[in-house]
C-alpha positions as CSV (number, residue, x, y, z in Angstrom):
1,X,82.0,-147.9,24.5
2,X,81.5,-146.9,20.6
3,X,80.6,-150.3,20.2
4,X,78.0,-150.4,22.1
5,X,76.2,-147.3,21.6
6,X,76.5,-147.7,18.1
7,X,75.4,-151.5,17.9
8,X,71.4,-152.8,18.6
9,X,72.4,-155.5,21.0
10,X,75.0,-156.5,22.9
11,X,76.5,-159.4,20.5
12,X,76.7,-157.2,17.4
13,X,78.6,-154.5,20.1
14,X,80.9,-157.3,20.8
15,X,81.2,-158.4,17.4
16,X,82.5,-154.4,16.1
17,X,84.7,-154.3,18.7
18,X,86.3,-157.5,18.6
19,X,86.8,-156.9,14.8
20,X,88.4,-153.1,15.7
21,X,90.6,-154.3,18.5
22,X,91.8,-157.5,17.4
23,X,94.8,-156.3,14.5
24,X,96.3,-154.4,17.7
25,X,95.8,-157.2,20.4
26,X,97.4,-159.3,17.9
27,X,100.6,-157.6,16.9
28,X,102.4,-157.9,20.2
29,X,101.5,-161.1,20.4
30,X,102.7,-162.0,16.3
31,X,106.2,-159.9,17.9
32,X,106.7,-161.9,20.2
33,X,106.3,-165.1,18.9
34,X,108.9,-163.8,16.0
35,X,111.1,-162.9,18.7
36,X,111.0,-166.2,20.8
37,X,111.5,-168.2,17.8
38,X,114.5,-165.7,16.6
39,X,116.2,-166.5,20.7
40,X,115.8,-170.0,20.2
41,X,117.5,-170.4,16.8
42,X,120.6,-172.6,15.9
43,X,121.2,-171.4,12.8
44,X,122.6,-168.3,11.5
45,X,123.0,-166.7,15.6
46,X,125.6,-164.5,14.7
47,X,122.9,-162.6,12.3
48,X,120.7,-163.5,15.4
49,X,122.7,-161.4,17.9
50,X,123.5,-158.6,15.6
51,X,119.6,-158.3,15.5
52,X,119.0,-157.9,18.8
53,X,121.7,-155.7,19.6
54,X,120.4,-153.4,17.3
55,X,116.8,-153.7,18.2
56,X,118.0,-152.7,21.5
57,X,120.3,-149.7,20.5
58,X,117.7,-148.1,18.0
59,X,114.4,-149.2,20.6
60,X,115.9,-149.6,23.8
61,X,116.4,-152.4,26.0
62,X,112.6,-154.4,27.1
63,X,111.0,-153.3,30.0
């Protein structure tokens, strides 16, 4: 809503708030990515498992 208020037309408004909400859109999505390519490795899966069990100990398991 900042966006808009602050901005004189609706593209510029679109424009701010794509450029404030974009970093935070895309971490998940950059996580999960790493993630998927991590579960589909071949190499190294004994690292691989030890990762994830400890992601899940310290973060807890996904929803």
């Amino acid at each position: 809503m900042r966006a808009l208020t602050a901005a004189p037309d609706v593209p510029t408004a679109l424009r701010a708030y794509d450029r404030a909400r974009r970093p935070a859109a895309q971490r998940p999505a950059r996580t999960a990515r790493l993630m998927n390519r991590r579960a589909y490795a071949r190499r190294l899966t004994g690292l691989r498992n030890t990762a994830m069990r400890t992601a899940i100990a310290v973060g807890g398991p996904p929803d």
